[in-house]
C-alpha positions as a Python dict, from the first residue, in 0.01 Angstrom:
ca = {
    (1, 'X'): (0, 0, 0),
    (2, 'X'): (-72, 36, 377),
    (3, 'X'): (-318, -146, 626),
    (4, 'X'): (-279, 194, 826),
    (5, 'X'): (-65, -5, 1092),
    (6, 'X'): (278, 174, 970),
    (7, 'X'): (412, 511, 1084),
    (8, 'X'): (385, 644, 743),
    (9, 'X'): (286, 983, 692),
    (10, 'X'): (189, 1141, 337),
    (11, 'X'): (420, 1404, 202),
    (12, 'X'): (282, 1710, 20),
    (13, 'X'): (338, 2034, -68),
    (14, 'X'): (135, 2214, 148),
    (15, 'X'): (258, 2534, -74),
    (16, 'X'): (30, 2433, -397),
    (17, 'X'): (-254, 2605, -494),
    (18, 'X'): (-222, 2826, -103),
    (19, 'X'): (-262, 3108, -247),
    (20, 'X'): (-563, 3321, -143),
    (21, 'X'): (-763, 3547, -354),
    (22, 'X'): (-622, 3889, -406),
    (23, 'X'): (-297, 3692, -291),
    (24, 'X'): (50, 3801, -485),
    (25, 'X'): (54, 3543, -715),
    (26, 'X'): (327, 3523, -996),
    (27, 'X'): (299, 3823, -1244),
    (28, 'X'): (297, 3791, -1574),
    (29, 'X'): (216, 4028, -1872),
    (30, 'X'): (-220, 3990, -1966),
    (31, 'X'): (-231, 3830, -2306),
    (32, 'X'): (-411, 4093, -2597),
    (33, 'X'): (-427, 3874, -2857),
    (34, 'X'): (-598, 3498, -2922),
    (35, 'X'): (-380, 3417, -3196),
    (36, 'X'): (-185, 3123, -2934),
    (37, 'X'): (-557, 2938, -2976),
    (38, 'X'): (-482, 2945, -3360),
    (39, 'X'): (-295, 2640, -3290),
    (40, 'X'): (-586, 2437, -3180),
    (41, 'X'): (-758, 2498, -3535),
    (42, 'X'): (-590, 2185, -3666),
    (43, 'X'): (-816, 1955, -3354),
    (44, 'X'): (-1127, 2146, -3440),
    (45, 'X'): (-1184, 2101, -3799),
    (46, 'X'): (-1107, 1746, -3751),
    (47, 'X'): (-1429, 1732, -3540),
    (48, 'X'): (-1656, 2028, -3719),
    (49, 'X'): (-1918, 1903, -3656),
    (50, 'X'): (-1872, 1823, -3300),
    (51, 'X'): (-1745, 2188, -3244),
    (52, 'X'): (-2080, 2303, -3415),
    (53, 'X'): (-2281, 2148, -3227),
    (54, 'X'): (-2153, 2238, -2895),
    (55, 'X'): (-2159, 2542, -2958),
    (56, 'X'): (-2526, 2513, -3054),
    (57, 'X'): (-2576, 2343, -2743),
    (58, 'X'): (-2408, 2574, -2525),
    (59, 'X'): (-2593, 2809, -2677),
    (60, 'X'): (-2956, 2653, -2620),
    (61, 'X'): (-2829, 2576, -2265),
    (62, 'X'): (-2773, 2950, -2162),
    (63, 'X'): (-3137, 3049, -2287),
    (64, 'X'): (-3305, 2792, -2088),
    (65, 'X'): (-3119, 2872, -1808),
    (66, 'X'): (-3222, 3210, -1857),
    (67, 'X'): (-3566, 3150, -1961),
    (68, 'X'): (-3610, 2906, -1633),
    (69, 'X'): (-3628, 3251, -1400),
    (70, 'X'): (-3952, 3343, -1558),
    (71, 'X'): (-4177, 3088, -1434),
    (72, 'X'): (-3993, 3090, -1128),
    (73, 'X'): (-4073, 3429, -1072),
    (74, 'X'): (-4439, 3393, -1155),
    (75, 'X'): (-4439, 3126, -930),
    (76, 'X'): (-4293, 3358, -661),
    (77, 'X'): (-4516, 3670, -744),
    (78, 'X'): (-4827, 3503, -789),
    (79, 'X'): (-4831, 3156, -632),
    (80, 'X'): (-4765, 3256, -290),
    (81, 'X'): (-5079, 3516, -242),
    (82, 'X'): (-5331, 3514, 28),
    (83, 'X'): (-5568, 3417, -191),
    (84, 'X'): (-5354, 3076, -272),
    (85, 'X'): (-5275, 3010, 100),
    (86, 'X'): (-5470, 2684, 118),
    (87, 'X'): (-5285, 2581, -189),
    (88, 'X'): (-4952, 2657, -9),
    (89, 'X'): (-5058, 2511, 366),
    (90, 'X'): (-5147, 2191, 168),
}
């Protein structure tokens, strides 16, 4: 541990993760099958249920976060009229 008075200087690879989009980075053949996540079966039905219900969950998140843009919009559309500009300048 340091108190900052030292000459020390952290060392790191400055080459990690420099890579840029559309960068070269190292090629490799695109997997076609899922049959490598056939080894994780083993962890999930040891915890079913918890698999069910996230997936449940994840589920119920994506609709609300789609249904969320619909009152949004009405806001948008029909909140912010001429007719509501007291309401808005309040």
């Amino acid at each position: 541990m340091s108190d900052g008075g030292g000459q020390e200087q952290a060392r790191f690879d400055r080459t990690a993760g420099s890579q840029r989009w559309g960068g070269a980075g190292p090629e490799r053949e695109k997997g076609r099958s899922l049959r490598p996540l056939l080894g994780l079966m083993p962890y999930v039905k040891r915890q079913q249920v918890t698999a069910i219900l996230a997936v449940i969950f994840l589920a119920v998140s994506s609709a609300l976060n789609l249904a969320i843009t619909y009152p949004a919009r009405f806001l948008g559309d029909a909140g912010f009229t001429a007719a509501n500009a007291d309401m808005v300048n309040a």
